[in-house]
NUMI-153486 format. One line per 5 residues: number of its first residue (from 1); for each residue x, y, z of C-alpha. Coordinates in steps of 0.2 Angstrom, whole numbers. Layout:
NUM	X/Y/Z ~ ...
***
This chain:
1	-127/119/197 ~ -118/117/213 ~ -101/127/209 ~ -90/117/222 ~ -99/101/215
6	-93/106/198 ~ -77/113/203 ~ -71/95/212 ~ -79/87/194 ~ -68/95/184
11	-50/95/195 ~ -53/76/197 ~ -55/75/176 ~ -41/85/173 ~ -31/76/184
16	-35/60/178 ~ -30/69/161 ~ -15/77/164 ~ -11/58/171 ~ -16/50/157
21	-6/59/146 ~ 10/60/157 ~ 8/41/156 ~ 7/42/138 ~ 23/52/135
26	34/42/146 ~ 26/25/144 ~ 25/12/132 ~ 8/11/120 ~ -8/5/129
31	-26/4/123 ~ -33/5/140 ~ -23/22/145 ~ -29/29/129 ~ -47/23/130
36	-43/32/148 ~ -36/51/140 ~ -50/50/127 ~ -66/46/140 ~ -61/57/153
41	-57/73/139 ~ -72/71/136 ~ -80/72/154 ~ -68/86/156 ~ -74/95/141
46	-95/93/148 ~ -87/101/166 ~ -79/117/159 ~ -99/120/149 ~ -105/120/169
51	-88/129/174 ~ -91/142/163 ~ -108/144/166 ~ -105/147/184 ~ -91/158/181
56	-93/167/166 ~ -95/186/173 ~ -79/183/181 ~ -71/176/165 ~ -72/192/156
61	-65/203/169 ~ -48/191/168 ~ -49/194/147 ~ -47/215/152 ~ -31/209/160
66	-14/211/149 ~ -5/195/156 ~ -20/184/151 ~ -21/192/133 ~ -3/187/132
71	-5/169/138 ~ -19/170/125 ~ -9/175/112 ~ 7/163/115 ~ -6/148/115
76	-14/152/100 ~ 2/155/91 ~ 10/139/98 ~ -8/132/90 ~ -7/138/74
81	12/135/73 ~ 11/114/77 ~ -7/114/63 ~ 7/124/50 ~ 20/114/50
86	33/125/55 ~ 52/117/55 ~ 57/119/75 ~ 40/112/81 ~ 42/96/66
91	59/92/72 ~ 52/91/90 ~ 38/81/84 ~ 49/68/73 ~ 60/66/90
96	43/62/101 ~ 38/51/86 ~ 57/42/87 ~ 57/41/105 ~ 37/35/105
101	40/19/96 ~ 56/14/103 ~ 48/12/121 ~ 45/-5/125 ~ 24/-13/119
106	12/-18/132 ~ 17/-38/136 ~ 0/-43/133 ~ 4/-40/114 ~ 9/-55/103
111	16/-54/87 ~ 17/-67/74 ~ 33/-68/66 ~ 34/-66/46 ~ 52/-72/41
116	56/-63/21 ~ 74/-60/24 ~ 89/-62/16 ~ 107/-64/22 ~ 113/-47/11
121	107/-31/9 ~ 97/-18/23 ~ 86/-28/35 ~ 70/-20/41 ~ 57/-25/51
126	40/-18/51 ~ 28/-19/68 ~ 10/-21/64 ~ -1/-16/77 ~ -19/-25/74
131	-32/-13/78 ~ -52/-15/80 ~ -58/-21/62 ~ -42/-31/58 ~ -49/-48/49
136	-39/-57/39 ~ -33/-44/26 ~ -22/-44/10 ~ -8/-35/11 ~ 8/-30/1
141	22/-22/5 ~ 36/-13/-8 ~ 49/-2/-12 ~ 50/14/-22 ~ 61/26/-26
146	61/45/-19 ~ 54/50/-35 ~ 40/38/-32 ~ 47/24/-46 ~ 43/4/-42
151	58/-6/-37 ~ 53/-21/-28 ~ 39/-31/-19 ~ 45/-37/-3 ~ 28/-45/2
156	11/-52/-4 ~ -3/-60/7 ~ -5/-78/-4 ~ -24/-78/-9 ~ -19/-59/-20
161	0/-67/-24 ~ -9/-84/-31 ~ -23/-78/-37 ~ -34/-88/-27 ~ -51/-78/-28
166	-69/-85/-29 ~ -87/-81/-32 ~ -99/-84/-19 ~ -89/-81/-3 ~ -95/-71/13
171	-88/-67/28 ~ -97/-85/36 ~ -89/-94/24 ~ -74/-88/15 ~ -61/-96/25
176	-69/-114/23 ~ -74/-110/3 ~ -54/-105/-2 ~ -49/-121/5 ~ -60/-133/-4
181	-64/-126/-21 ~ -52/-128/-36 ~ -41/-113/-42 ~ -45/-115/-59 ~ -65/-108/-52
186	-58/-92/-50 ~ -71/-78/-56 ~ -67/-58/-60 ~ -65/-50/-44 ~ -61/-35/-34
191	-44/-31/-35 ~ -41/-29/-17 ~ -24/-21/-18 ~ -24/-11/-33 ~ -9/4/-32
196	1/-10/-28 ~ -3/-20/-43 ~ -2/-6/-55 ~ 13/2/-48 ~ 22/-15/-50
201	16/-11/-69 ~ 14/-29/-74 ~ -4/-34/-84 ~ -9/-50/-89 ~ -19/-60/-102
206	-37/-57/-93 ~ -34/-37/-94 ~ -28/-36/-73 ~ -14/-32/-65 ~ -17/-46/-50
211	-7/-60/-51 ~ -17/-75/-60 ~ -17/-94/-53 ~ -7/-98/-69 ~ 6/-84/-66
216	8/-83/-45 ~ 21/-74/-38 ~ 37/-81/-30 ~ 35/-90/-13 ~ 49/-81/-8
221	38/-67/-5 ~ 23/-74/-2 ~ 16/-74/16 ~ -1/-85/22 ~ -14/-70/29
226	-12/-64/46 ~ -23/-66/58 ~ -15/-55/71 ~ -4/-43/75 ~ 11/-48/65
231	31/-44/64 ~ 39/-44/45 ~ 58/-46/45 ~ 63/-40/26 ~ 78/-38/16
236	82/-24/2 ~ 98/-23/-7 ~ 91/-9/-20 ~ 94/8/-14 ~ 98/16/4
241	86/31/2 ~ 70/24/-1 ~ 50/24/1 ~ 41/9/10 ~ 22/8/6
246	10/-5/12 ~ -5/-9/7 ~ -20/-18/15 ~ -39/-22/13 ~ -51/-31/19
251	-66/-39/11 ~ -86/-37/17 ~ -80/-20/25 ~ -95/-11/17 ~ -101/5/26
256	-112/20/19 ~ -100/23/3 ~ -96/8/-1 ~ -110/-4/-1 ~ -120/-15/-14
261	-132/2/-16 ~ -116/12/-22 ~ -108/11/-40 ~ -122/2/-47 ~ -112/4/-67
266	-97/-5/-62 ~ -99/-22/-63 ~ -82/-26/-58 ~ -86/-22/-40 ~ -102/-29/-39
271	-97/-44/-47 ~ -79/-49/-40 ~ -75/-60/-25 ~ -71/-47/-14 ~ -87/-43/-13
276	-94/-26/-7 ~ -82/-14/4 ~ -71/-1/4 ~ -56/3/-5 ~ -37/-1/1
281	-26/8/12 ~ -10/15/8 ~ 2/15/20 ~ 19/24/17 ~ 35/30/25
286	52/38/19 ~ 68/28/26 ~ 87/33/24 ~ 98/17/29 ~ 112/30/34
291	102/46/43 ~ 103/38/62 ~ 87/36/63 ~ 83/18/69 ~ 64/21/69
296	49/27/57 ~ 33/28/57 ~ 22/23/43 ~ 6/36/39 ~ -6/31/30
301	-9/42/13 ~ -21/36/5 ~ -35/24/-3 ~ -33/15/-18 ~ -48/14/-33
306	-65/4/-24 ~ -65/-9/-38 ~ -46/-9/-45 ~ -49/-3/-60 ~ -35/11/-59
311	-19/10/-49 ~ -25/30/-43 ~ -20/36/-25 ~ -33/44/-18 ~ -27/54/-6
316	-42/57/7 ~ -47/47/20 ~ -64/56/24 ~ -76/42/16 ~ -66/27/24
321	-73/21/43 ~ -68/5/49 ~ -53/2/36 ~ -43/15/44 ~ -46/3/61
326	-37/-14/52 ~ -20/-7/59 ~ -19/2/75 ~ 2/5/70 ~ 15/5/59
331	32/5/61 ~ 48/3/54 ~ 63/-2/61 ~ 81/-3/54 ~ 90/-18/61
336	109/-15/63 ~ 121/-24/53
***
């Protein structure tokens, strides 16, 4: 091809590049400039084929050169140091990580507020993001200990805190159907949030760990399931070095490993009122109340057991799709006292 047409193709996509990504640095989160440094890395990546194509005798004289090797050499190293985890190149990313999230949202973003709080003990608040395949999910949110140790639930979408589970619903009809039938109708169902349930350790009469209709969970920590991007203001008196995980899942999710072809022995998954997707996500962050730090992150880490029957972490992502799309953040913040 034309190697000045290619040459003006690629300068144009790595500027629009490099622009995107200086945006991204200094400005707050946006989907479009994202959407914007993914599509054109790719038109930049399909010019530099045609680039090197028309260059490439020229291209092997610059790798005779001693400077270039060096500039090789330093990238690669810079490369394999950021993939390693090495301790100066981690403490420069937890300051861009600190310094990402406290930049002001786009204004278009609306957040619900979710009001758990007390008037003693640390407040936080955590700022959920809703990404693509965000549908009404169960959550719950809780505290452990550093050594991994349950302490407390903060929050638990009603319909998994009640109990309030039935046979027969699908994704046309599941909102009308939970609103006009009778909780004593519950049937078995998929435990949609299971490390939470198992880590809170508590197992009742029908051999589960969820909460039954007959034994709900406080309404003090009971929230109606969001429908949107949503802020949690929350309150934990327990301990100042801590663990926050979330976890959240949403029903009719079904992909290529997770569908009614799959686990065709467990009845519990193809007969619960979760019907038919895949597993939870586990969400989780370290937090010192007295470190500075005034913002964290929340990774997730994890899926929970697809039919509930163990309260195992699973600590791959590789055969979840759209579930790791519910959430497009996480984050934490410490409110000041």
């Amino acid at each position: 091809m034309k190697k000045s047409l290619i040459s003006v193709y690629v300068g144009a996509s790595f500027l629009t590049l490099a622009a995107s990504g200086v945006y991204a640095f200094f400005a707050g989160y946006s989907s479009t400039n994202v959407f914007v440094h993914v599509l054109f890395g790719w038109l930049f990546l399909f010019g530099v084929v045609f680039h090197l194509r028309n260059n490439i005798s020229s291209l092997f004289r610059y790798f005779k050169r001693v400077d270039t090797r060096i500039v090789l050499v330093c990238i690669s190293a810079l490369v394999f140091a950021i993939f390693a985890g090495f301790s100066p190149i981690e403490r420069i990313q937890d300051w861009y990580k600190e310094y990402k999230i406290a930049l002001p949202r786009e204004q278009s973003e609306e957040f619900v507020l979710y009001d758990f709080s007390t008037e003693s003990g640390h407040k936080i608040e955590l700022e959920i993001l809703a990404g693509e395949h965000f549908w009404f999910p169960q959550m719950s949110i809780w505290i452990e200990d550093t050594l991994g140790n349950y302490v407390e639930s903060l929050m638990v979408t009603y319909s998994t805190s009640k109990g309030v589970f039935y046979s027969g619903r699908t994704k046309y009809n599941f909102k009308q159907l939970d609103k006009s039938l009778d909780t004593g109708l519950r049937k078995i169902r998929v435990d949609a949030l299971p490390y939470w349930s198992h880590k809170r350790g508590v197992k009742y009469q029908d051999g589960y760990f969820s909460p039954p209709p007959d034994q709900p969970l406080p309404d003090g920590i009971t929230g109606a399931t969001p429908q949107g991007s949503l802020k949690l203001k929350l309150t934990t008196d327990s301990l100042s070095h801590f663990r926050i995980l979330l976890e959240v899942n949403v029903a009719f999710d079904d992909n290529e490993y997770f569908s009614e072809f799959d686990y065709p022995d467990d009845t519990l998954y193809h007969g619960g009122a979760g019907l038919l997707g895949q597993p939870s996500l586990v969400y989780s962050s370290m937090v010192a109340i007295d470190d500075g730090k005034k913002y964290y992150l929340m990774d997730p880490i994890g899926h929970g057991h697809h039919s509930g029957q163990t309260g195992e972490l699973f600590r791959t992502l590789e055969r979840l799709t759209t579930a790791t799309q519910i959430f497009e953040r996480v984050i934490v913040k410490l409110e000041s006292k």
